[in-house]
N, C-alpha and C positions, 0 to 999 in steps of 0.2 A: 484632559485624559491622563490617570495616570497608571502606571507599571503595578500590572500583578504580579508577585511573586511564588506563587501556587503553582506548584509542580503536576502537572500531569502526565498521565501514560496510559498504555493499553496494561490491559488486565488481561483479554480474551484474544488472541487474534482468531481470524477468520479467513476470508474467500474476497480478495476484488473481482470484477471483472470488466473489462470493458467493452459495452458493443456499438457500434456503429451508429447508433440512433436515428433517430429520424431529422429530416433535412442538412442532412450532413450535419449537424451536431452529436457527437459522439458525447453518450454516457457511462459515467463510471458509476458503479454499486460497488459500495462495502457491506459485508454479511457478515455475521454472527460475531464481529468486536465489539472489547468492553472497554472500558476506560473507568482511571479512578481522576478526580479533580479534573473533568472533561463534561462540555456541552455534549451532546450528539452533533453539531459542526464540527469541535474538537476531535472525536472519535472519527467521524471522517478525515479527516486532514490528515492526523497521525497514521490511521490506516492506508491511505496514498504514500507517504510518505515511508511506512515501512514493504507496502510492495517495490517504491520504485529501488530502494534500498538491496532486497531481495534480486530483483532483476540486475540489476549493474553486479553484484556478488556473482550471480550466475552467469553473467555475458564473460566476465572478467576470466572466471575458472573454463571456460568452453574457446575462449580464446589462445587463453596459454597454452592448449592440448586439449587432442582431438577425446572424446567421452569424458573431458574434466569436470564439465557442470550438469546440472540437469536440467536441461534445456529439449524439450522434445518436438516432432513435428507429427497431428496426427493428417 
């Protein structure tokens, strides 16, 4: 096996979400992201990885002071 060197990225971001799933396996959806020099695995993976990205920013600013991120409970 060897090392690609081919740069990928999102092009589009989108929406994850995660729900519950069925038998306690919980699923993740990515919607409406794009990728350039990316599989659709690629395009997932980087979409996880820019939500989880997203949430720790957010957890981070809601921690330091109270209204600092946007973090909501409906």
């Amino acid at each position: 096996m060897s090392l690609d060197a081919t740069t990928s990225r999102l092009t589009k971001v989108g929406t994850v979400t995660i729900h519950p799933g069925l038998e306690g396996r919980t699923q993740i959806v990515a919607q409406g992201f794009d990728g350039e020099g990316c599989s659709c695995r690629d395009v997932a993976v980087l979409a996880c990885l820019w939500a989880i990205g997203e949430l720790q920013r957010e957890v981070m600013r809601t921690i330091e002071q109270p209204g600092g991120g946007a973090i909501g409970v409906d």
